[in-house]
C-alpha positions as CSV (number, residue, x, y, z in Angstrom):
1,X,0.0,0.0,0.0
2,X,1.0,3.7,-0.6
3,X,-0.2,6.8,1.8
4,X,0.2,10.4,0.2
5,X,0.8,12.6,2.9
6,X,-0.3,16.5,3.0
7,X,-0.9,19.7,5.5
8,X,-1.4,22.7,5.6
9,X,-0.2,25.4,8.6
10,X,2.4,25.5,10.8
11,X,5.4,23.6,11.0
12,X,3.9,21.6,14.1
13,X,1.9,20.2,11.2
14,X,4.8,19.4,9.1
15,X,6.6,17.5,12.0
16,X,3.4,15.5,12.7
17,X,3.2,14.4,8.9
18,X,7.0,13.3,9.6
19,X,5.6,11.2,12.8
20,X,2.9,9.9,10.7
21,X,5.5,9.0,7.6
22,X,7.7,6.8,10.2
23,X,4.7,5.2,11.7
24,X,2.9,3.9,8.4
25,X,6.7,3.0,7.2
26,X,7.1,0.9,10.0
27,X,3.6,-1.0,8.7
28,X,4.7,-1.6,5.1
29,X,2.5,1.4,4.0
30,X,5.1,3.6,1.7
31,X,4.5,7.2,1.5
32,X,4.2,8.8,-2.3
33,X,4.4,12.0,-3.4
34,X,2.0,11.3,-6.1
35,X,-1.8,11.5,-4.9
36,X,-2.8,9.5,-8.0
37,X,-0.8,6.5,-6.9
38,X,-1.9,6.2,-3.1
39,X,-4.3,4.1,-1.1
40,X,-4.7,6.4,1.4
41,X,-4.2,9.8,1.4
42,X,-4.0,11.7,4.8
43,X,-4.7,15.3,5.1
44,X,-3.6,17.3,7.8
45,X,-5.8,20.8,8.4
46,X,-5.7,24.2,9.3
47,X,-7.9,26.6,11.6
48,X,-5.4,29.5,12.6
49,X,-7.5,31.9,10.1
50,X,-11.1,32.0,8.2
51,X,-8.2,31.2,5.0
52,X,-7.1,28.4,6.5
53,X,-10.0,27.1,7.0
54,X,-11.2,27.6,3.5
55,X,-7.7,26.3,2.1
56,X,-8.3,23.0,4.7
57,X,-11.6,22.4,3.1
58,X,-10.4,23.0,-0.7
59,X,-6.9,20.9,-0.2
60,X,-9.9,18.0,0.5
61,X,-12.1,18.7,-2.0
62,X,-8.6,18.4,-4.4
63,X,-7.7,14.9,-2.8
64,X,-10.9,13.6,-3.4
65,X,-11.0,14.9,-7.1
66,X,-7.3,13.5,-7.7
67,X,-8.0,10.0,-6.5
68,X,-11.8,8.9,-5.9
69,X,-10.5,5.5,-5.0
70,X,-8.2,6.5,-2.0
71,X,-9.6,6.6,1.8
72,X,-9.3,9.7,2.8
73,X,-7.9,10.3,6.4
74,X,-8.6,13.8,8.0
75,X,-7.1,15.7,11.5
76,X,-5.7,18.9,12.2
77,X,-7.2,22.0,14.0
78,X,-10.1,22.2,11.4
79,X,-11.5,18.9,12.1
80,X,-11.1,18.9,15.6
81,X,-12.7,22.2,16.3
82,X,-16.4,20.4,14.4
83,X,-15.2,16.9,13.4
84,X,-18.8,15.6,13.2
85,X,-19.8,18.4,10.5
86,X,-16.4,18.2,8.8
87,X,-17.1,14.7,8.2
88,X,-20.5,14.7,7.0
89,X,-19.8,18.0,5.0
90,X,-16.6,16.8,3.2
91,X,-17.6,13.0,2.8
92,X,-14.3,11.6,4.8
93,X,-13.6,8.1,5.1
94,X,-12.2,9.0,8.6
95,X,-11.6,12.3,11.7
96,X,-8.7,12.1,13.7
97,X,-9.1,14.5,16.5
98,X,-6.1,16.3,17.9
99,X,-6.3,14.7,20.8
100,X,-5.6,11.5,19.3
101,X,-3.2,12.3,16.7
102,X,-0.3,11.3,17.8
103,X,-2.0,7.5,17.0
104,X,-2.8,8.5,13.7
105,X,-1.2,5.9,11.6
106,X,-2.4,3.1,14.3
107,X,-5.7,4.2,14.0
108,X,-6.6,4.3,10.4
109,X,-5.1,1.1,10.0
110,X,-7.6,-0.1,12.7
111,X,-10.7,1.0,11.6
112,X,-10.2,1.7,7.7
113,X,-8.8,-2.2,8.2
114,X,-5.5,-1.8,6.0
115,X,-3.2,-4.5,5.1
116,X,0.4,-4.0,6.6
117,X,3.6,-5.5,6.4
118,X,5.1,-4.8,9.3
119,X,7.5,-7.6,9.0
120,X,9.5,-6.7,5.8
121,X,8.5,-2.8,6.2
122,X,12.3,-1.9,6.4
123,X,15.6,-1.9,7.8
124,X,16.1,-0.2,11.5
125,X,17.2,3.4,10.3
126,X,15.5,3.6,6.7
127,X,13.3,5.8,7.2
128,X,13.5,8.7,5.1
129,X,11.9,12.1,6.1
130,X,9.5,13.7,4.2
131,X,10.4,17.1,5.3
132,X,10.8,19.9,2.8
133,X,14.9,18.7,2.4
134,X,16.6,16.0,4.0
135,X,19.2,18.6,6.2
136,X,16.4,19.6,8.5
137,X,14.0,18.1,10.3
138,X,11.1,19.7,12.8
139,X,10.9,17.7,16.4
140,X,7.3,18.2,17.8
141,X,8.1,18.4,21.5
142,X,4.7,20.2,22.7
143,X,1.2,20.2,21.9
144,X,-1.8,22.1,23.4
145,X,-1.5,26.1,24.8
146,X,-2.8,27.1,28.4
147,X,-3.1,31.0,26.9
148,X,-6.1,32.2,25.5
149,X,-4.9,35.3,23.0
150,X,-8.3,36.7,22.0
151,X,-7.6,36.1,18.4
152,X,-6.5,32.7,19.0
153,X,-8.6,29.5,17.9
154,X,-5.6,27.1,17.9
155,X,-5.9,26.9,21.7
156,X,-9.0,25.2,21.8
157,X,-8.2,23.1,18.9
158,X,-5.3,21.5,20.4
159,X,-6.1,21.1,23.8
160,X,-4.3,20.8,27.0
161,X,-0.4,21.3,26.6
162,X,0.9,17.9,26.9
163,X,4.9,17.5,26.5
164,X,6.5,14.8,25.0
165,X,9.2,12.9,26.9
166,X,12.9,14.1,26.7
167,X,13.8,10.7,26.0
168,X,11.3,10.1,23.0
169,X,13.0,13.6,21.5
170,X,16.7,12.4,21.8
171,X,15.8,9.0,20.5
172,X,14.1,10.4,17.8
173,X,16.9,13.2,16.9
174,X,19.8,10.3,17.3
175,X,17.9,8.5,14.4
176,X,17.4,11.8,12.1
177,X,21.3,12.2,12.7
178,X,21.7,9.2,11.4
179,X,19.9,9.7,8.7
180,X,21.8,12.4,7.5
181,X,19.7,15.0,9.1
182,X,21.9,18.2,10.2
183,X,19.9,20.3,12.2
184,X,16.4,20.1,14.2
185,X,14.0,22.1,15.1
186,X,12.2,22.1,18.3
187,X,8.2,23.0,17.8
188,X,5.6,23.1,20.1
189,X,2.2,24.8,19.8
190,X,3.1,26.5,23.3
191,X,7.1,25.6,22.9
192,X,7.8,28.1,26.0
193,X,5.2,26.0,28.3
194,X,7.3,22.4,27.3
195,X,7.5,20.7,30.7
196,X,4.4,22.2,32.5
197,X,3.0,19.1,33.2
198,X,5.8,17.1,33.8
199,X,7.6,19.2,35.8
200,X,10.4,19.7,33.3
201,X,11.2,22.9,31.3
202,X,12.4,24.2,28.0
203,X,15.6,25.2,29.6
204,X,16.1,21.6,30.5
205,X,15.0,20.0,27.2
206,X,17.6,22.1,25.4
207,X,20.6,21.4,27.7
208,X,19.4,17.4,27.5
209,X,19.1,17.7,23.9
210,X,22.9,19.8,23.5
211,X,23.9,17.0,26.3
212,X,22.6,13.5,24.3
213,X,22.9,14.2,20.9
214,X,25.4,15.1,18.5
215,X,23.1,17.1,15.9
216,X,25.3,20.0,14.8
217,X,22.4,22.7,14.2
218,X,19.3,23.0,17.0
219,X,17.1,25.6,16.5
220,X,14.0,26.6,18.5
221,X,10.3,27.3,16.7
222,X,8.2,29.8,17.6
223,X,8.3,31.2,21.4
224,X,6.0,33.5,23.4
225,X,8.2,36.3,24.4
226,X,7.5,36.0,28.2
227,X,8.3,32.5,28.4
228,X,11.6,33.2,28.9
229,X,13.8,32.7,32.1
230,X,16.7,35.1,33.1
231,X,18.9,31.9,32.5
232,X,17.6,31.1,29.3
233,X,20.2,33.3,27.3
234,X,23.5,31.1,28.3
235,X,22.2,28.4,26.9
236,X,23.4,30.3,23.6
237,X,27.0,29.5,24.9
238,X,26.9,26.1,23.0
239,X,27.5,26.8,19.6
240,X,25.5,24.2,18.4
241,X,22.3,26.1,19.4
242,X,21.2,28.6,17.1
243,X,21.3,32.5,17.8
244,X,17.9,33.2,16.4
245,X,14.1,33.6,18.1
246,X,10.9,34.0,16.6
247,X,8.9,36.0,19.2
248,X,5.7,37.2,18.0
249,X,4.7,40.3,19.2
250,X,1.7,41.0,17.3
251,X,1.8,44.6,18.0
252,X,3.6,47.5,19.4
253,X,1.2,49.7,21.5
254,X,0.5,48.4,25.1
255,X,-3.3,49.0,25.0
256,X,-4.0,46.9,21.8
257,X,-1.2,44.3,23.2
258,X,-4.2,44.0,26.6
259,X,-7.2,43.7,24.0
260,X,-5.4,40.6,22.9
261,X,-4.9,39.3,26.1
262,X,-1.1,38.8,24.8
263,X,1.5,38.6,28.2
264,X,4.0,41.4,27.2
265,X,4.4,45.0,26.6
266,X,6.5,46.9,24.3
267,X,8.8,47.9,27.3
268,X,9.2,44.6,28.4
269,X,10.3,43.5,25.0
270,X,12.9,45.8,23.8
271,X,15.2,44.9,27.1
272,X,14.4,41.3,25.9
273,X,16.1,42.1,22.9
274,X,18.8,44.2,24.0
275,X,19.4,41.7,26.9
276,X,19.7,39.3,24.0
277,X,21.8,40.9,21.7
278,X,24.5,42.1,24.2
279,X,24.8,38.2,25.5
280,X,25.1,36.8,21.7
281,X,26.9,37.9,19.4
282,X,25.4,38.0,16.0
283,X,21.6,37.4,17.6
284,X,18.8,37.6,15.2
285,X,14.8,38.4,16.4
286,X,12.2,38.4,14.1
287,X,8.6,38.3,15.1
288,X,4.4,38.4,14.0
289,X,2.8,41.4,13.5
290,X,-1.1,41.8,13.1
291,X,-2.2,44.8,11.0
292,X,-5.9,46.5,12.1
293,X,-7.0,44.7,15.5
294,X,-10.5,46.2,16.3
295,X,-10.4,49.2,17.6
296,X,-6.2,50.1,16.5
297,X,-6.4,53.8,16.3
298,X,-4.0,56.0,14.2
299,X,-1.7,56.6,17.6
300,X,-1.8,53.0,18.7
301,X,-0.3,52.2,14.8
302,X,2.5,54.8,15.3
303,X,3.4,53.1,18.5
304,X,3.3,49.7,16.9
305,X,5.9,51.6,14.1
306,X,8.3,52.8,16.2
307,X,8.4,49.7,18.2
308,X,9.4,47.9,15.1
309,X,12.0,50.8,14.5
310,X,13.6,50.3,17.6
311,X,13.2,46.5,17.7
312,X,15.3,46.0,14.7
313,X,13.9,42.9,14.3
314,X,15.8,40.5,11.6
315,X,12.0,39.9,9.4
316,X,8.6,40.7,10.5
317,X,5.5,38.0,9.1
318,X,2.8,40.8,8.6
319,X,-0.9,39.4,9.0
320,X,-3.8,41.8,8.5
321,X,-6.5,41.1,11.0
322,X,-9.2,38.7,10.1
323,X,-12.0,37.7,12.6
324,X,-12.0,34.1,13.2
325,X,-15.6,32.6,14.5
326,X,-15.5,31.2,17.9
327,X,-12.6,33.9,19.1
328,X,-13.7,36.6,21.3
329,X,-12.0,39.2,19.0
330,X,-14.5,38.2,16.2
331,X,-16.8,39.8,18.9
332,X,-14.9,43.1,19.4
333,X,-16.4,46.4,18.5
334,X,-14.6,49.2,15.9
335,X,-13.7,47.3,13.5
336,X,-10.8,48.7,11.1
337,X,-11.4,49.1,7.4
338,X,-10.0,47.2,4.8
339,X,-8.5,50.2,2.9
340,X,-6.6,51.1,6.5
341,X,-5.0,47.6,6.8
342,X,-4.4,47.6,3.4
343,X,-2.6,51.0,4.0
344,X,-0.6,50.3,7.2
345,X,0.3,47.0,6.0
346,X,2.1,48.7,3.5
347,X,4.0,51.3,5.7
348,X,5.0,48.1,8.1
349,X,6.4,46.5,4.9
350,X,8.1,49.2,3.8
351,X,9.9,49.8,7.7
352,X,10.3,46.0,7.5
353,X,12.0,46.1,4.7
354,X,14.3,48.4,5.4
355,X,15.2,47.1,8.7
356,X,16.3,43.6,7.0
357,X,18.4,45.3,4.7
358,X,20.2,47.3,7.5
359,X,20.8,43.7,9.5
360,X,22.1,42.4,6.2
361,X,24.5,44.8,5.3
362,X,26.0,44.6,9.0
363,X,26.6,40.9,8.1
364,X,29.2,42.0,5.2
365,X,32.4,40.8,5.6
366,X,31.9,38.4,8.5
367,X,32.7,34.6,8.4
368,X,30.1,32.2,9.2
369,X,28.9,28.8,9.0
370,X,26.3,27.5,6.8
371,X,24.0,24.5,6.3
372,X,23.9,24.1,2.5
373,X,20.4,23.0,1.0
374,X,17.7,21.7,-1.5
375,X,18.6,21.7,-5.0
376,X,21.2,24.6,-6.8
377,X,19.9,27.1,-9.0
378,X,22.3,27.8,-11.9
379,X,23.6,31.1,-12.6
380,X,26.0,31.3,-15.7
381,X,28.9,28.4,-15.7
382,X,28.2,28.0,-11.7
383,X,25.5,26.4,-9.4
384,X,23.9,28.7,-7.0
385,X,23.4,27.1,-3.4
386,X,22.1,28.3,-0.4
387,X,21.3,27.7,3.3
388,X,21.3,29.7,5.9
389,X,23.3,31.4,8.6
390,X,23.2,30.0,12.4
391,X,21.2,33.6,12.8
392,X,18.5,32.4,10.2
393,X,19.6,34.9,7.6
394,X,19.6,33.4,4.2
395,X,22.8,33.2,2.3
396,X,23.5,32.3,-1.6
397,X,26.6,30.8,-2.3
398,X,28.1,30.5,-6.2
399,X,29.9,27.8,-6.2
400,X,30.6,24.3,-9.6
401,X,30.9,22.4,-6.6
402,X,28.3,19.9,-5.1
403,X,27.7,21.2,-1.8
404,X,24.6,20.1,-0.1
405,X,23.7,18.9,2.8
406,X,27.3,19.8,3.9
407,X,28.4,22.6,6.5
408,X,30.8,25.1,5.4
409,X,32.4,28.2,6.3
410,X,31.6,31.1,4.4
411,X,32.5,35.0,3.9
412,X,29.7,37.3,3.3
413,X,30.1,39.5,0.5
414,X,27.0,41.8,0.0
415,X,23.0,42.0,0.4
416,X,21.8,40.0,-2.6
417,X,17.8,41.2,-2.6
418,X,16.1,39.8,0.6
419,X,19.3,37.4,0.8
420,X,22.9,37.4,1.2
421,X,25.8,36.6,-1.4
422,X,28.9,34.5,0.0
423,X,31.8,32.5,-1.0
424,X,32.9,29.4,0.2
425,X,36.0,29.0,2.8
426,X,37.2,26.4,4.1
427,X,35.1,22.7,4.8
428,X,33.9,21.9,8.3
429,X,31.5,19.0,8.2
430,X,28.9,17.3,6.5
């Protein structure tokens, strides 16, 4: 049997069709990247926006329109927010609720009664990943969020947080790095809160993780910017862990930052970042902001402005606001018009773009190490790789050479549009 694998979202998702790849795998059930060819197709959803939601319910539509024959496996925040609607609307074989998930594989095989092979599936180690390239890989460590952000409908469709072993990580990691895998990275729908009900903690995960495994490149996904203890910062003294956070902010101006029951103010934030940057060298923040919440008035969007001025953040993911049924900002009066997001979305791109160039210009001339991926463009008589900086900036690198999946030391020569242009130094891995 073959399973076609597909999500949409975050990149929790994307390390949960990874899971769900190894699991069938171990079965006999061979993942393919053709829809027309599979058995069973799995689709993994999206809620996070109205979009989404519409994308979730189209990206089924398509995989029932591309292979009639297939059973058609559904989970993800969309399902599990109305998985008894979903099912009847959409006409799936079988719902997988978040809460069960992490079983997925095991349970369609159950009840859809699939043949498997467990026997002769494959060798110990042969798993190959299904991620985007085969350098990195995303580790799902966390799932479920104790916050309520008033714009937020993930919450309720994951759940409780619920933390997954440190063991279960490093075993998992150990076999990636065997796989060739170079670098991880550690995702969690409320990464910050990993531990909270086992009384572990980020902090520890990351020094076990730095501690048990020989994976060159650890990053961290997506963390809530007051989740962060005073201590957190040396952990930046191995070289192995990334210097680069996302932190979304969402906005700049205190008063909107309370009507979205978001944790932090502005103050608060910038001696994050200048705590950060003066403990590691290089260190790179880039962060979510959402255009026209009810109610933003002209000053509250200057404040959000400057905030980003003085923030300097690295690359800002710029979302115009979009009620989502079933959050209580869908509910919230003044709405802003769509010709003003439309407007201030523009200004915030413009600052944004701006501040990138300014960080990449300070990176000219230095000498890094980078993590060359995917498949070379070709410019002229040369291939054009690229990979990216331990600070998550983007790098091109001209070179006749096959270089991926290998680590090398580069010199930055210039901005090259939203990316850098380097030339290769000297080997150090891979």
């Amino acid at each position: 049997m073959h399973v076609h694998l597909k999500t949409l979202g975050c990149r929790l998702n994307e390390a949960e069709l990874e899971s769900w790849s190894r699991d069938f795998q171990s079965q006999g059930i061979q993942p393919t990247a053709a829809p027309e060819k599979a058995d069973l197709v799995v689709v993994n959803t999206c809620a996070v926006t109205e979009e989404a939601v519409k994308k979730s319910r189209k990206l089924l539509r398509r995989a029932q329109r591309d292979n009639p024959n297939a059973k058609l496996v559904v989970s993800g925040c969309y399902v599990s927010l109305n998985p008894e609607q979903a099912a009847a609307d959409l006409g799936v074989d079988l719902v997988v609720p978040n809460t069960d998930k992490e079983h997925l594989a095991q349970i369609a095989i159950r009840e859809l009664q699939l043949p498997t092979m467990p026997a002769t599936a494959m060798e110990p180690g042969g798993y190959s990943p299904l991620q985007r390239n085969r350098q990195r890989a995303f580790i799902k460590v966390q799932d479920g969020c104790r916050y309520r952000c008033s714009y937020c409908i993930v919450t309720l469709a994951r759940g409780e947080e619920h933390s997954r072993s440190t063991a279960d990580i490093i075993d998992e990691i150990n076999t990636l790095q065997a796989q060739g895998i170079q670098e991880v990275v550690l995702a969690g729908v409320h990464l910050g809160g990993y531990g909270s009900d086992t009384g572990s903690s980020l902090s520890t995960l990351v020094e076990s993780v730095l501690a048990h495994t020989d994976m060159p490149r650890v990053r961290l996904g997506s963390l809530e910017p007051w989740d962060l203890p005073e201590h957190f910062w040396s952990l930046f003294d191995n070289p192995r862990l990334m210097p680069h956070l996302h932190l979304p902010m969402q906005s700049g101006a205190d008063t909107v930052l309370r009507r979205m029951s978001r944790r932090c103010r502005r103050d608060e934030f910038l001696d994050l970042a200048e705590s950060a940057r003066l403990r590691i060298p290089n260190f790179n923040i880039t962060t979510d902001i959402i255009v026209g919440f009810p109610g933003e008035t002209d000053d509250e969007w200057r404040q959000t402005l400057d905030f980003v001025e003085q923030a300097k953040f690295g690359h800002v993911h710029i979302f115009a606001f979009s009620p989502r049924s079933g959050t209580k900002a869908a509910m919230l009066p003044n709405p802003v018009s769509r010709e003003t997001k439309r407007q201030r979305s523009e200004q915030l791109h413009a600052l944004a773009v701006r501040l990138k160039q300014e960080r990449l210009q300070r990176e000219v001339g230095t000498v890094a190490e980078v993590l060359v991926e995917g498949r070379p463009e070709e410019s002229g008589n040369l291939r054009l790789w690229s990979g990216y900086l331990p600070n998550y900036l983007r790098v091109h690198i001209p070179s006749p050479d096959n270089l991926e999946n290998r680590i090398i030391r580069v010199q930055v020569e210039k901005p090259d549009g939203e990316y850098l242009l380097a030339k290769p130094a000297i080997s150090v891995g891979g």
